[in-house]
FIROMI-751311 format. One record per residue: x negated, y negated, z negated of N, C-alpha, C in turn; residue in three letters; residue number from 1. Coordinates in nm, 4 decimals. Layout:
<atom n_x="X" n_y="Y" n_z="Z" ca_x="X" ca_y="Y" ca_z="Z" c_x="X" c_y="Y" c_z="Z" code="ala" pos="NUM"/>
...
***
This chain:
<atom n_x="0.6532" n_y="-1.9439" n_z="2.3910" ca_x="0.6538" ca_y="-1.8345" ca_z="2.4841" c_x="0.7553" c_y="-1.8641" c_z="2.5948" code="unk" pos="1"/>
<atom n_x="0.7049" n_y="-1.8167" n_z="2.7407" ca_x="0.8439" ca_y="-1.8351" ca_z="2.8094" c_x="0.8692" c_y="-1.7036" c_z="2.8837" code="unk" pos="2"/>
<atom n_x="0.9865" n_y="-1.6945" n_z="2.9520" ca_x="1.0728" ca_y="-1.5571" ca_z="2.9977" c_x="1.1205" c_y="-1.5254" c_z="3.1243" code="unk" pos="3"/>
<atom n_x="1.0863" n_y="-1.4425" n_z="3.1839" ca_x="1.1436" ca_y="-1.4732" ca_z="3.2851" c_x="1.2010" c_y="-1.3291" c_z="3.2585" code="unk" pos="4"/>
<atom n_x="1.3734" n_y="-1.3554" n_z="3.2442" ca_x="1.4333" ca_y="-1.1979" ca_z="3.2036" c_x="1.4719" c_y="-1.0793" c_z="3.3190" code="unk" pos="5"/>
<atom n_x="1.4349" n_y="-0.9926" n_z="3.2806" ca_x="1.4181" ca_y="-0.9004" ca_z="3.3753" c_x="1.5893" c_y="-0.8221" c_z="3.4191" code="unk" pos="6"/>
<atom n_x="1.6363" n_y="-0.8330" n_z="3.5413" ca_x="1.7540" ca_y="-0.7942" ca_z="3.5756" c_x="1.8213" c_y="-0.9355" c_z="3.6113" code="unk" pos="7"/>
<atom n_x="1.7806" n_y="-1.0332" n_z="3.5959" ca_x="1.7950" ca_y="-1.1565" ca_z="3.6552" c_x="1.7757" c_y="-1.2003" c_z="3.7843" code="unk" pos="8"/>
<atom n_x="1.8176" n_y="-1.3114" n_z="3.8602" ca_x="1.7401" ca_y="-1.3989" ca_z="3.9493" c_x="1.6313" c_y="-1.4560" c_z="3.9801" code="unk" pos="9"/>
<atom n_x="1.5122" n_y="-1.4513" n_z="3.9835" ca_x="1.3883" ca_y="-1.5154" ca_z="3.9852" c_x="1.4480" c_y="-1.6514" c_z="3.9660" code="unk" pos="10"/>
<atom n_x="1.3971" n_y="-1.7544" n_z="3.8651" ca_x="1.4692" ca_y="-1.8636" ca_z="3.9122" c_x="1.4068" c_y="-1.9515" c_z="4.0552" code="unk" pos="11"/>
<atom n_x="1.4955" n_y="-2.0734" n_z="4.0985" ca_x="1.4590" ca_y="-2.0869" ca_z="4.2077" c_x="1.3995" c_y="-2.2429" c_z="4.1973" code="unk" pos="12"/>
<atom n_x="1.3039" n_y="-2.2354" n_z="4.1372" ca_x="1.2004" ca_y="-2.4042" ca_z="4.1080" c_x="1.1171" c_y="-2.2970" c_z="4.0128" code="unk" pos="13"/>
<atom n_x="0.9991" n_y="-2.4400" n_z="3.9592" ca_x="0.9270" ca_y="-2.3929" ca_z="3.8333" c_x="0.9447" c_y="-2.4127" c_z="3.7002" code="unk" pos="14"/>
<atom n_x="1.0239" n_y="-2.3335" n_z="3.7312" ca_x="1.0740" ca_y="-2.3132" ca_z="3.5379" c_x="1.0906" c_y="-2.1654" c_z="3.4806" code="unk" pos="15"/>
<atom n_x="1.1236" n_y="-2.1821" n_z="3.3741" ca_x="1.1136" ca_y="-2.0550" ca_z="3.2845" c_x="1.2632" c_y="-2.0174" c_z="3.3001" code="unk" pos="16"/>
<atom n_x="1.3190" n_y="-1.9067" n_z="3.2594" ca_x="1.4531" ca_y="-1.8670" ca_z="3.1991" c_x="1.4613" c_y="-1.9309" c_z="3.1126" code="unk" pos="17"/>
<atom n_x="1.3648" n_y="-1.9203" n_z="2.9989" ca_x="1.4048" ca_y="-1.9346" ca_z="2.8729" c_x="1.2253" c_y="-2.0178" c_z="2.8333" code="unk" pos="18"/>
<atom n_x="1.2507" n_y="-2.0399" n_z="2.7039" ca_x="1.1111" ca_y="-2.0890" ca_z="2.6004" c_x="1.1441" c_y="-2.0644" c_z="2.4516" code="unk" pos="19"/>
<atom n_x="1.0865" n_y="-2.0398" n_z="2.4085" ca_x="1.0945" ca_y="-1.9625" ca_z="2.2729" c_x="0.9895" c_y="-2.0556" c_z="2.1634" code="unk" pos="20"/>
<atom n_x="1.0788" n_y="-2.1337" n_z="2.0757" ca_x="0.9766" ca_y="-2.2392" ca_z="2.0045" c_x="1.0497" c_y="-2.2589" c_z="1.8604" code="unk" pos="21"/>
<atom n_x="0.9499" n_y="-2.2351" n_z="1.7206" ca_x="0.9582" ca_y="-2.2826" ca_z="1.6453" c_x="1.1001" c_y="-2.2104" c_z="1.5822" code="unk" pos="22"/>
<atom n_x="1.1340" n_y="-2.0749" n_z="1.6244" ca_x="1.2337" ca_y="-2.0156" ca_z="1.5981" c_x="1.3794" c_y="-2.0060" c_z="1.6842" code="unk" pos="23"/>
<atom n_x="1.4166" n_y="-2.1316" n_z="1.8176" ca_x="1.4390" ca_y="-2.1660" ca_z="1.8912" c_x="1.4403" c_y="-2.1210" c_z="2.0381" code="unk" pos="24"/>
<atom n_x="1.5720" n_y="-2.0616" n_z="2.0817" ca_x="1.5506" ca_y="-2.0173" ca_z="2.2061" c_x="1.6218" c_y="-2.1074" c_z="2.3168" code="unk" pos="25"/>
<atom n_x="1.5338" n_y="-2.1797" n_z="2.3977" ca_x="1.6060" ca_y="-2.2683" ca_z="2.4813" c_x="1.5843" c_y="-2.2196" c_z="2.6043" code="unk" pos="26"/>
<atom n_x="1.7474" n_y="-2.2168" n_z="2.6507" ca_x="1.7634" ca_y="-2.1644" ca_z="2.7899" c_x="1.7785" c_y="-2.2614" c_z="2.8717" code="unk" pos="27"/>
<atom n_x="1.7292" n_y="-2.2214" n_z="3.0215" ca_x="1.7196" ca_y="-2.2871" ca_z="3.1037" c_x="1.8633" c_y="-2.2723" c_z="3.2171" code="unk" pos="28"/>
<atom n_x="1.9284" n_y="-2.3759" n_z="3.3098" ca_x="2.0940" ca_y="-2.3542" ca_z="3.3124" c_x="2.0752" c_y="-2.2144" c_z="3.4211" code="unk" pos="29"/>
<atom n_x="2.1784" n_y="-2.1359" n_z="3.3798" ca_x="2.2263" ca_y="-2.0173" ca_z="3.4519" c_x="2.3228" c_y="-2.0496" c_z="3.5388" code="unk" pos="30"/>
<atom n_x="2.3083" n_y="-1.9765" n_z="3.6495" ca_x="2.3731" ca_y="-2.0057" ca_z="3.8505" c_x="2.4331" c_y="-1.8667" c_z="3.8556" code="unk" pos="31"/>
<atom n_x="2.5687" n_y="-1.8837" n_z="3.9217" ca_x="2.5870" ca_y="-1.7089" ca_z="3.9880" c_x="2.4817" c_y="-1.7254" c_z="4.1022" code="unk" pos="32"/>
<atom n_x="2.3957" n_y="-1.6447" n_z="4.0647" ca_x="2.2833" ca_y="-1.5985" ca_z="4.1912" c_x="2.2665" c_y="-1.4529" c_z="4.2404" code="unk" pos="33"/>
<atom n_x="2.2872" n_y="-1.4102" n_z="4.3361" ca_x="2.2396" ca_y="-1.3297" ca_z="4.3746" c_x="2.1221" c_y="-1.2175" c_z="4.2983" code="unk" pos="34"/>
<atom n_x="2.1316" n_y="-1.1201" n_z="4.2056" ca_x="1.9835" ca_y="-1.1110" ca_z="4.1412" c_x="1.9257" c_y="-1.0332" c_z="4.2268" code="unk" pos="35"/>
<atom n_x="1.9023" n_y="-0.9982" n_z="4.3008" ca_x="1.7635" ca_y="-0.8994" ca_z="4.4197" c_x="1.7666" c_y="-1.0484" c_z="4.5005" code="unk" pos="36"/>
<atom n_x="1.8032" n_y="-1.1151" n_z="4.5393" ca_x="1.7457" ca_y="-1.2497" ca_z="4.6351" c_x="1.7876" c_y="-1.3846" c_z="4.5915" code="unk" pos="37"/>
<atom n_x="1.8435" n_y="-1.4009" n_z="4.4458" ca_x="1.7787" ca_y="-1.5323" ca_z="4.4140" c_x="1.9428" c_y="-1.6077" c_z="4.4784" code="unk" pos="38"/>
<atom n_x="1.9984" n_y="-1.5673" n_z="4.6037" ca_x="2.0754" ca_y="-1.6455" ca_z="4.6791" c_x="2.2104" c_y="-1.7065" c_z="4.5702" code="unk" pos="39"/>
<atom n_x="2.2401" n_y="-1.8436" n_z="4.6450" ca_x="2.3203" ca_y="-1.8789" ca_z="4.5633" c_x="2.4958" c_y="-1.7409" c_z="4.5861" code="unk" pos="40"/>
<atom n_x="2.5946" n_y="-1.7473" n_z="4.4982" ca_x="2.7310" ca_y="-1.6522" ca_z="4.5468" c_x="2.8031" c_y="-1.7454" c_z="4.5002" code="unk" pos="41"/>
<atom n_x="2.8171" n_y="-1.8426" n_z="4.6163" ca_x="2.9223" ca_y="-1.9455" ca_z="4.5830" c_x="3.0509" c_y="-1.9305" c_z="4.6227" code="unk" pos="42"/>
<atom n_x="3.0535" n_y="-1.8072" n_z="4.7200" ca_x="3.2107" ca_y="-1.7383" ca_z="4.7676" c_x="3.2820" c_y="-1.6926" c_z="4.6606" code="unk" pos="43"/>
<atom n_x="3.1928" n_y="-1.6432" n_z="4.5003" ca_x="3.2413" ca_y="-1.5874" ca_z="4.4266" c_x="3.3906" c_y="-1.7223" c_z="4.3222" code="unk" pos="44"/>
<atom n_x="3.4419" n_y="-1.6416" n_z="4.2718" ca_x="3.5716" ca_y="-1.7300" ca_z="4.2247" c_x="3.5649" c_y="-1.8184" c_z="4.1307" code="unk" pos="45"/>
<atom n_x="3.5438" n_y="-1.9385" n_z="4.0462" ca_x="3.4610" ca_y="-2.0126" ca_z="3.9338" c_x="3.5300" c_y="-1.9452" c_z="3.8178" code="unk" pos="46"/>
<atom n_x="3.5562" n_y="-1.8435" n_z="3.8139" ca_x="3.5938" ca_y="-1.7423" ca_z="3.6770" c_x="3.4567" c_y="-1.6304" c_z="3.6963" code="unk" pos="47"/>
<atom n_x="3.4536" n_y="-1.5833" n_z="3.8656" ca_x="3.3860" ca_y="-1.4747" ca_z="3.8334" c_x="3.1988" c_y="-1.5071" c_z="3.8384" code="unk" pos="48"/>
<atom n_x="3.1658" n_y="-1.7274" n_z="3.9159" ca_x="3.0866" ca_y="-1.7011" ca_z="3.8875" c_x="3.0675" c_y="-1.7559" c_z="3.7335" code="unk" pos="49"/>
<atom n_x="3.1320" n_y="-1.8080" n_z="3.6867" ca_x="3.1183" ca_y="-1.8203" ca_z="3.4668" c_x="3.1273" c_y="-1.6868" c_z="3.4141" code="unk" pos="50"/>
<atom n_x="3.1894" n_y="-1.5795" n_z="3.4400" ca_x="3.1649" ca_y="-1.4574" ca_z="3.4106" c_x="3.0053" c_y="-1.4021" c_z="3.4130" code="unk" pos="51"/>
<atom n_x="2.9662" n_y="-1.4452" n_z="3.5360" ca_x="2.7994" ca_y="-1.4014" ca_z="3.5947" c_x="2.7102" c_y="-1.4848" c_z="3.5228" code="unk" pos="52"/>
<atom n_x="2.7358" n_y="-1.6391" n_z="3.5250" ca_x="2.6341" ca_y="-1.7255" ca_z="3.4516" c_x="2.6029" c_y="-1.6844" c_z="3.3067" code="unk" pos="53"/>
<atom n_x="2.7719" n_y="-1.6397" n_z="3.1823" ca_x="2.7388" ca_y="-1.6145" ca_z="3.0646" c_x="2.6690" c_y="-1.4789" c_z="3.0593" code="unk" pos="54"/>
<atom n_x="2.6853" n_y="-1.4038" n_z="3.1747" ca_x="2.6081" ca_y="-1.2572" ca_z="3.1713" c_x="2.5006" c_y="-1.2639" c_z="3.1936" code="unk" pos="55"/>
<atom n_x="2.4427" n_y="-1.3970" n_z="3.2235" ca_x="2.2993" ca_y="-1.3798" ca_z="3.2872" c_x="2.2043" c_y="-1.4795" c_z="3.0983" code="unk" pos="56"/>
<atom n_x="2.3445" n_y="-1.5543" n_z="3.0625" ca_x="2.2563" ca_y="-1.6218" ca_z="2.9706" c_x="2.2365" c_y="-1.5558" c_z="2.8424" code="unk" pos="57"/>
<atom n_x="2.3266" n_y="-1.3933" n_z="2.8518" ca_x="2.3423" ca_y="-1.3502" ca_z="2.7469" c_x="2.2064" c_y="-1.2441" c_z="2.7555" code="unk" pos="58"/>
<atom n_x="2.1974" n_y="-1.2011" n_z="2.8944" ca_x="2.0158" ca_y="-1.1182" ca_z="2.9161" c_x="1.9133" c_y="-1.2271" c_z="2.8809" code="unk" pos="59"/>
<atom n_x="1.9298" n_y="-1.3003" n_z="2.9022" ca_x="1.8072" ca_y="-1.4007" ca_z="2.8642" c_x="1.7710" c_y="-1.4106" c_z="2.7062" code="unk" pos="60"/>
<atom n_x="1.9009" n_y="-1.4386" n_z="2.6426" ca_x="1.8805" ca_y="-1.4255" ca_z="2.4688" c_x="1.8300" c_y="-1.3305" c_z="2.4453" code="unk" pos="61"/>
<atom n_x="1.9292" n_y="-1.2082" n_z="2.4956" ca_x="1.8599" ca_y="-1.0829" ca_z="2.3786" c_x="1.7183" c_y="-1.0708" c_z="2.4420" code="unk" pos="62"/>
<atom n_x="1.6416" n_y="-1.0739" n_z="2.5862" ca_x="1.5457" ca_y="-1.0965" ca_z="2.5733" c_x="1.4236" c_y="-1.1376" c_z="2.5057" code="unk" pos="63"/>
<atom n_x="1.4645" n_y="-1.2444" n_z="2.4200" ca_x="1.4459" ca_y="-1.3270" ca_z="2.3439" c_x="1.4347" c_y="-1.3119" c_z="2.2054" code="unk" pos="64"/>
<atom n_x="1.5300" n_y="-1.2357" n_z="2.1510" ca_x="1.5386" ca_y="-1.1460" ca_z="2.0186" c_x="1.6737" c_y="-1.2795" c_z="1.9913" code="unk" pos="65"/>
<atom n_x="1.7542" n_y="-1.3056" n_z="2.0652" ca_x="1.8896" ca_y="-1.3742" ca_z="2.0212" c_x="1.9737" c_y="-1.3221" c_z="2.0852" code="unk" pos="66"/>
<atom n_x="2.1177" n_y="-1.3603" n_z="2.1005" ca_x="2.2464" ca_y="-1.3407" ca_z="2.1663" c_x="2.3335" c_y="-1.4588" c_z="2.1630" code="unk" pos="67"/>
<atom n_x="2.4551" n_y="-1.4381" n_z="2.2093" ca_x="2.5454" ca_y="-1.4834" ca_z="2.2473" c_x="2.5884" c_y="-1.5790" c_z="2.0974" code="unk" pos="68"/>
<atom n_x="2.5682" n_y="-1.4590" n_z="2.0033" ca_x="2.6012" ca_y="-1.4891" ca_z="1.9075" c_x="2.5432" c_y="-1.5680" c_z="1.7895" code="unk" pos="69"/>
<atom n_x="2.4230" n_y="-1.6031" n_z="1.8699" ca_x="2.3384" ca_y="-1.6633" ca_z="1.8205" c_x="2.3277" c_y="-1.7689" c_z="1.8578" code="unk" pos="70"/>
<atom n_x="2.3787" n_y="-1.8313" n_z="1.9727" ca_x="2.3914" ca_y="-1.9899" ca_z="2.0374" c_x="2.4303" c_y="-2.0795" c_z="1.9975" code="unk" pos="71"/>
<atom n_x="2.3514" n_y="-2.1708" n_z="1.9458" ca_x="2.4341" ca_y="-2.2965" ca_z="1.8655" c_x="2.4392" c_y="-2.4420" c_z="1.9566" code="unk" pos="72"/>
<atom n_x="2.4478" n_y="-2.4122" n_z="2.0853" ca_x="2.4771" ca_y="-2.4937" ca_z="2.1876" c_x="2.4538" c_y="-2.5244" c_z="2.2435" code="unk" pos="73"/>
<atom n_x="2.5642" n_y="-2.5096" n_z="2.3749" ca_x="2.5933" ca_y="-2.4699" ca_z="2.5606" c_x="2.5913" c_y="-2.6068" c_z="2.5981" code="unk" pos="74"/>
<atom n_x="2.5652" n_y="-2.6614" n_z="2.6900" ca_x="2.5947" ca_y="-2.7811" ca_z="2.8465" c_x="2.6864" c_y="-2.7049" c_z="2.9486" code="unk" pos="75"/>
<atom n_x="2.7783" n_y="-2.7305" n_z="2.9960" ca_x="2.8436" ca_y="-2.6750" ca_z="3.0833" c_x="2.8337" c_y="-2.8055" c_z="3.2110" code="unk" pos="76"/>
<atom n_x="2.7886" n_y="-2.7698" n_z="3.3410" ca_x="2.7942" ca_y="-2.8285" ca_z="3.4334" c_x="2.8836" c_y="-2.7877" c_z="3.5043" code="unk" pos="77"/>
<atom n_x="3.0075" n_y="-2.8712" n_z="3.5525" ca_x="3.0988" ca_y="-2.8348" ca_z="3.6782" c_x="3.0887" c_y="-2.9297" c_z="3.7768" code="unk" pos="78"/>
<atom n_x="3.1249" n_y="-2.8437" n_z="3.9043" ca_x="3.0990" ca_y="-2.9330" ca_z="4.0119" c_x="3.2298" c_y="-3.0059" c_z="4.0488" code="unk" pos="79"/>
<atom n_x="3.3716" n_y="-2.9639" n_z="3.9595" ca_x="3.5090" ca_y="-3.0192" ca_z="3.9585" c_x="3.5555" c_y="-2.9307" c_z="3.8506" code="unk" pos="80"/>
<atom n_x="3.5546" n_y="-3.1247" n_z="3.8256" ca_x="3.6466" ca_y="-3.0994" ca_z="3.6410" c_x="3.7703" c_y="-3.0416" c_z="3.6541" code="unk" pos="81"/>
<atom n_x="3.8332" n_y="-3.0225" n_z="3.7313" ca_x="3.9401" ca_y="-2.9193" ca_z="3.7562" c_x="3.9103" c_y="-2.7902" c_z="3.7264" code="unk" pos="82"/>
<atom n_x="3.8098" n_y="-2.7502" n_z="3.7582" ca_x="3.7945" ca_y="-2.5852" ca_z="3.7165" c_x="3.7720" c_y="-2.5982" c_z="3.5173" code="unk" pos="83"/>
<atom n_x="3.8164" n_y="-2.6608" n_z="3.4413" ca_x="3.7852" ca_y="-2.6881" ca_z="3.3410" c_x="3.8466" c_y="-2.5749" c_z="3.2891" code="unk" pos="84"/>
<atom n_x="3.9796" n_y="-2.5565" n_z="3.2724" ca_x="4.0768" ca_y="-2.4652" ca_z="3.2086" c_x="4.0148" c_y="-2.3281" c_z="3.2622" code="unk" pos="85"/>
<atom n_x="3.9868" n_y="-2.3147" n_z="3.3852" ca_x="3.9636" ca_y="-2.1630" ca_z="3.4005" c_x="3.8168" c_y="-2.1347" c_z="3.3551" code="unk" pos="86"/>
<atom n_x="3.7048" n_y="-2.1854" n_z="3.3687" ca_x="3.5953" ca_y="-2.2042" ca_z="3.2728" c_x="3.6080" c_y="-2.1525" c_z="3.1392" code="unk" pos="87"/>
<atom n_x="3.7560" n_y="-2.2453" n_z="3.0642" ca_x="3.7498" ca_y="-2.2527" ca_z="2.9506" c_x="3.7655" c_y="-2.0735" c_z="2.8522" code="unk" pos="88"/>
<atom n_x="3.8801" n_y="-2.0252" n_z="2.9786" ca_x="3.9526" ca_y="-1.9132" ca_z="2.9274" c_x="3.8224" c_y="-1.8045" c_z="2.9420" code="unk" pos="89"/>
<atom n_x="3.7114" n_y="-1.8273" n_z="3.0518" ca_x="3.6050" ca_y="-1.7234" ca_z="3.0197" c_x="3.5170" c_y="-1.7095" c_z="2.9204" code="unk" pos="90"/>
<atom n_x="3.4449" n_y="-1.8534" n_z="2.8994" ca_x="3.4045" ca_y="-1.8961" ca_z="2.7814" c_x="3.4586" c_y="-1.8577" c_z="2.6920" code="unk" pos="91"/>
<atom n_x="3.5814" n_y="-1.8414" n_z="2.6349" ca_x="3.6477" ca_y="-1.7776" ca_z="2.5134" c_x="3.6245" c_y="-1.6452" c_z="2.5016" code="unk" pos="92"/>
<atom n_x="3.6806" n_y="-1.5853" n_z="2.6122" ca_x="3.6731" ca_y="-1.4353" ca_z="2.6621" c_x="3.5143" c_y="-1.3729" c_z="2.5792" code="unk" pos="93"/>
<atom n_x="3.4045" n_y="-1.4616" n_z="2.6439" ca_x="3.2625" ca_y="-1.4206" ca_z="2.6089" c_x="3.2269" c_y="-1.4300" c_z="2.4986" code="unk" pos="94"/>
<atom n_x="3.2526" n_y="-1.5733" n_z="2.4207" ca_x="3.2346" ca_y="-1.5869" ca_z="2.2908" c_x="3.2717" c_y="-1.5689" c_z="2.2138" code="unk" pos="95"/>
<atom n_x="3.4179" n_y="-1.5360" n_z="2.2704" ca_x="3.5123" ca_y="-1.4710" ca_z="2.1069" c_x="3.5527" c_y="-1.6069" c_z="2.0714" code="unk" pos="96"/>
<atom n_x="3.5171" n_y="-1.5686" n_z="1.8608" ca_x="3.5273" ca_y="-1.6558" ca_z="1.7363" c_x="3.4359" c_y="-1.7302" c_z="1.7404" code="unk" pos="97"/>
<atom n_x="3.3390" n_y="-1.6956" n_z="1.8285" ca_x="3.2203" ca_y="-1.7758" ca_z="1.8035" c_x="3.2166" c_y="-1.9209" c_z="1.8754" code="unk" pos="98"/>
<atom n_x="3.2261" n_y="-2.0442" n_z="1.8030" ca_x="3.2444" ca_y="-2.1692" ca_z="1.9021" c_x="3.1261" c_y="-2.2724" c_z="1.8885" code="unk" pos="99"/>
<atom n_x="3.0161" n_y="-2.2208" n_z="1.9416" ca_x="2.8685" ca_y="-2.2923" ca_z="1.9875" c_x="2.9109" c_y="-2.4485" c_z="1.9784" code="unk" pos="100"/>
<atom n_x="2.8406" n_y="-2.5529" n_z="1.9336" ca_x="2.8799" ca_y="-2.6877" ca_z="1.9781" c_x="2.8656" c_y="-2.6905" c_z="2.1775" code="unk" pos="101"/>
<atom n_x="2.9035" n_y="-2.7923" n_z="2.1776" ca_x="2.9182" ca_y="-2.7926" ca_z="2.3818" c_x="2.9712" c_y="-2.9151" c_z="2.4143" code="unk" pos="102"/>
<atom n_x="2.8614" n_y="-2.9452" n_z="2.5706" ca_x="2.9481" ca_y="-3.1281" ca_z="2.6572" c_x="2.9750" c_y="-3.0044" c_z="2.7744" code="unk" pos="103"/>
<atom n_x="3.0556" n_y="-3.0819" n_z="2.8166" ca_x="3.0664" ca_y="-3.0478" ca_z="2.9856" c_x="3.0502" c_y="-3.1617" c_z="3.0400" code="unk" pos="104"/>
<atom n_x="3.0352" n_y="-3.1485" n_z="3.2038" ca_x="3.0207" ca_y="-3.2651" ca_z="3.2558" c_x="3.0604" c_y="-3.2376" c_z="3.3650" code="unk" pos="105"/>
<atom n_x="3.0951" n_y="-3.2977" n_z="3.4889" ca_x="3.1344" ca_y="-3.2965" ca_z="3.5838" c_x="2.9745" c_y="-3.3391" c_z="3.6994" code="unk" pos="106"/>
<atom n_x="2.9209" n_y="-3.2715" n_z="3.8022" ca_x="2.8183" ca_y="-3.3279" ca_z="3.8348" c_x="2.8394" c_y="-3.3334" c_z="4.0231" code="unk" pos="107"/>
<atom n_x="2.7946" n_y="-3.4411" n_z="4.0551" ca_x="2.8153" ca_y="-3.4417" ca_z="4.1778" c_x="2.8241" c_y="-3.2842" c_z="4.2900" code="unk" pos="108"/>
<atom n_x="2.6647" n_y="-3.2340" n_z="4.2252" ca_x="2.6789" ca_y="-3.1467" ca_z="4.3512" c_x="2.5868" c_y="-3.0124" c_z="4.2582" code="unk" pos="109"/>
<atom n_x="2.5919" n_y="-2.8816" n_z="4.2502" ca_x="2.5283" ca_y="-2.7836" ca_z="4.2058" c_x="2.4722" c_y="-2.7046" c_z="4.3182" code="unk" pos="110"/>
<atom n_x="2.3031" n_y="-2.6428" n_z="4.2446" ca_x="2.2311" ca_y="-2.5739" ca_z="4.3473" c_x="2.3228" c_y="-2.5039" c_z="4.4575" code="unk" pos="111"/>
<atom n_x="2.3369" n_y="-2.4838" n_z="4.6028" ca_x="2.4272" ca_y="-2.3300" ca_z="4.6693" c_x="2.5410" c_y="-2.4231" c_z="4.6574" code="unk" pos="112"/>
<atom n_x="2.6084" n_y="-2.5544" n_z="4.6358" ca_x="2.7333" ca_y="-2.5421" ca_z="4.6125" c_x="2.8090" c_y="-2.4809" c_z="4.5091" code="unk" pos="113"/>
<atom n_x="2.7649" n_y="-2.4108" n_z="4.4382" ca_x="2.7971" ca_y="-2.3227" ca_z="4.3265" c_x="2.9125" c_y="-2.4531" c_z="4.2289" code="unk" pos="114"/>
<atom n_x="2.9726" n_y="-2.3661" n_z="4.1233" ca_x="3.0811" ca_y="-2.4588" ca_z="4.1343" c_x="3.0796" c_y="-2.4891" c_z="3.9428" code="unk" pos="115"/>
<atom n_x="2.9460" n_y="-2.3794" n_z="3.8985" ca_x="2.9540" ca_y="-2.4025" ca_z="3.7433" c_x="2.7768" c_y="-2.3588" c_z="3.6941" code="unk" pos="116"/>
<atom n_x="2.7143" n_y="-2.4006" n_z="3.6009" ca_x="2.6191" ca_y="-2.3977" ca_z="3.5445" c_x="2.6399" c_y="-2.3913" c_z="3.4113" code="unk" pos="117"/>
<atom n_x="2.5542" n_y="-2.3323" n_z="3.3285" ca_x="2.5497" ca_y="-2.3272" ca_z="3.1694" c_x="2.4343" c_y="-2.2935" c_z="3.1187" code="unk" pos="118"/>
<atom n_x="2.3549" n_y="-2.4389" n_z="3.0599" ca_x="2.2627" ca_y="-2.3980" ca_z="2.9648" c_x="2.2548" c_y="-2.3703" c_z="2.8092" code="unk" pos="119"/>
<atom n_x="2.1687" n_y="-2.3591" n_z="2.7388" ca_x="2.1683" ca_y="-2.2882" ca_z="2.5906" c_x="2.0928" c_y="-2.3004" c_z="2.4899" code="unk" pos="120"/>
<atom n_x="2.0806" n_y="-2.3547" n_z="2.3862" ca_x="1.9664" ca_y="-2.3602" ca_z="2.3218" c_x="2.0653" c_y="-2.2341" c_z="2.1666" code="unk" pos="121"/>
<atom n_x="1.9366" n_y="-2.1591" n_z="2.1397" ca_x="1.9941" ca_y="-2.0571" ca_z="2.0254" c_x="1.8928" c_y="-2.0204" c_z="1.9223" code="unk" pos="122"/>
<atom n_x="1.9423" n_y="-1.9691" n_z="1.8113" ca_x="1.8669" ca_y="-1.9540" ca_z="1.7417" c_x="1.7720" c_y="-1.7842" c_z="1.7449" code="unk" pos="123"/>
<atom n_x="1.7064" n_y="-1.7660" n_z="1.7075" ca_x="1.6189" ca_y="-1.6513" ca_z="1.7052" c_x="1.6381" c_y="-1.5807" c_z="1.5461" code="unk" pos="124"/>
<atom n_x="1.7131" n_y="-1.4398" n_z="1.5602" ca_x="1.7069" ca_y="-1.3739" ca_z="1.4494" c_x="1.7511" c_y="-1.2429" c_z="1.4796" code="unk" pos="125"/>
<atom n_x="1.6890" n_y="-1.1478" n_z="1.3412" ca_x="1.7526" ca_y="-0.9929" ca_z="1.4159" c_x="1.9191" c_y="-1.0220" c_z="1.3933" code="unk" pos="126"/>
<atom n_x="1.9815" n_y="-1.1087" n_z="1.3198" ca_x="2.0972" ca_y="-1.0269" ca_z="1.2728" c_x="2.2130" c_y="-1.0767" c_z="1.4001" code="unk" pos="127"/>
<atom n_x="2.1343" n_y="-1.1306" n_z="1.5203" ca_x="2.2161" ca_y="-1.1770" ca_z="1.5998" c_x="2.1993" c_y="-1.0932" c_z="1.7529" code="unk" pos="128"/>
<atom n_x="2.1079" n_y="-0.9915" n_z="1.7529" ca_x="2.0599" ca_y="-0.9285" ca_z="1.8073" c_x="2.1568" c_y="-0.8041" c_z="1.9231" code="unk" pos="129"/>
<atom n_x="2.3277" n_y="-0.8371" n_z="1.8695" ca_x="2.3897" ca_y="-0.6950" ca_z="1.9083" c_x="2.4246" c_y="-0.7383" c_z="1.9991" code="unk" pos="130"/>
<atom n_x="2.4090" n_y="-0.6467" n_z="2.1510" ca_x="2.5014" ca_y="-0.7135" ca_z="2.2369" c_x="2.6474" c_y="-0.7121" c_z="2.2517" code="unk" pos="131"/>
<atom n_x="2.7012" n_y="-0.7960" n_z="2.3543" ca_x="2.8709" ca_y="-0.7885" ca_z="2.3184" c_x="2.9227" c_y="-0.6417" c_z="2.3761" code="unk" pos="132"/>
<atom n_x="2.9803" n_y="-0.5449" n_z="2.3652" ca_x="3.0461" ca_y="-0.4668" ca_z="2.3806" c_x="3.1016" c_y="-0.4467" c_z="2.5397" code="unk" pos="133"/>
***
C-alpha cells in the first residue's frame, strides 16, 4: 500500500510518503516543507527544520498504523556535518528512550537547500500506535 499522509507536503517527485509491506512501514525522507505549497523553509533553524521533518515522519507512521515508537531505523541526511550535535539533541527530544538503529551522512546538497532530511523504515503494530504527547 502507499500514502500520501494527509496534513503533509505533497511530496515533490514521484513517490509515496510512505509503502506499507509485509508488516513494514517504509518511509520516504522527510524535508521542512512548507505543507499548503510543498515549498522548501530553508530560512527555518536546523533544530526547527528536524523538529518539522520528525513531525512530519511521525504523521506518516501513525498513518500507517505505526509511530515513532515503532521505528526500527532512521538515515539522517545533513547538508553539514556540523549541524550534527544540534540534530542530535532534537532527535533525542522526539524519541525519548527509544534509540531506532541510524547512519547519518553528510550530503553535498539537499532539495531547497534545506539543511537536514530523515528517512524511516518501522514496524506496523497496534501497540505502537500512541502518539507522542
Amino acid at each position: 500500500m502507499t500514502t500520501a499522509a494527509q496534513g503533509l507536503p505533497a511530496p515533490v517527485g514521484p513517490y509515496s510518503h510512505a509503502m506499507t509491506a509485509n508488516g513494514f512501514v517504509f518511509c520516504a525522507g522527510q524535508l521542512a516543507l512548507d505543507p499548503e505549497t510543498s515549498e522548501p523553509l530553508a530560512s527555518l533553524s536546523v533544530r526547527e527544520q528536524t523538529r518539522m521533518v520528525l513531525d512530519n515522519l511521525e504523521k506518516t507512521l501513525l498513518s500507517e498504523g505505526s509511530s515513532l515508537r515503532g521505528v526500527l531505523r532512521t538515515t539522517v541526511y545533513l547538508a553539514n556535518l556540523d549541524d550534527y550535535a544540534e540534530v542530535n539533541e532534537v532527535y533525542r527530544e522526539v524519541f525519548g528512550d527509544h534509540r531506532p538503529a541510524r547512519a547519518t551522512f553528510e550530503v553535498s546538497r539537499l532539495i531547497g537547500d534545506l539543511s537536514v532530511e530523515i528517512d524511516a523504515v518501522a514496524v506496523v503494530t497496534p501497540q505502537v500506535m500512541t502518539p507522542r504527547p
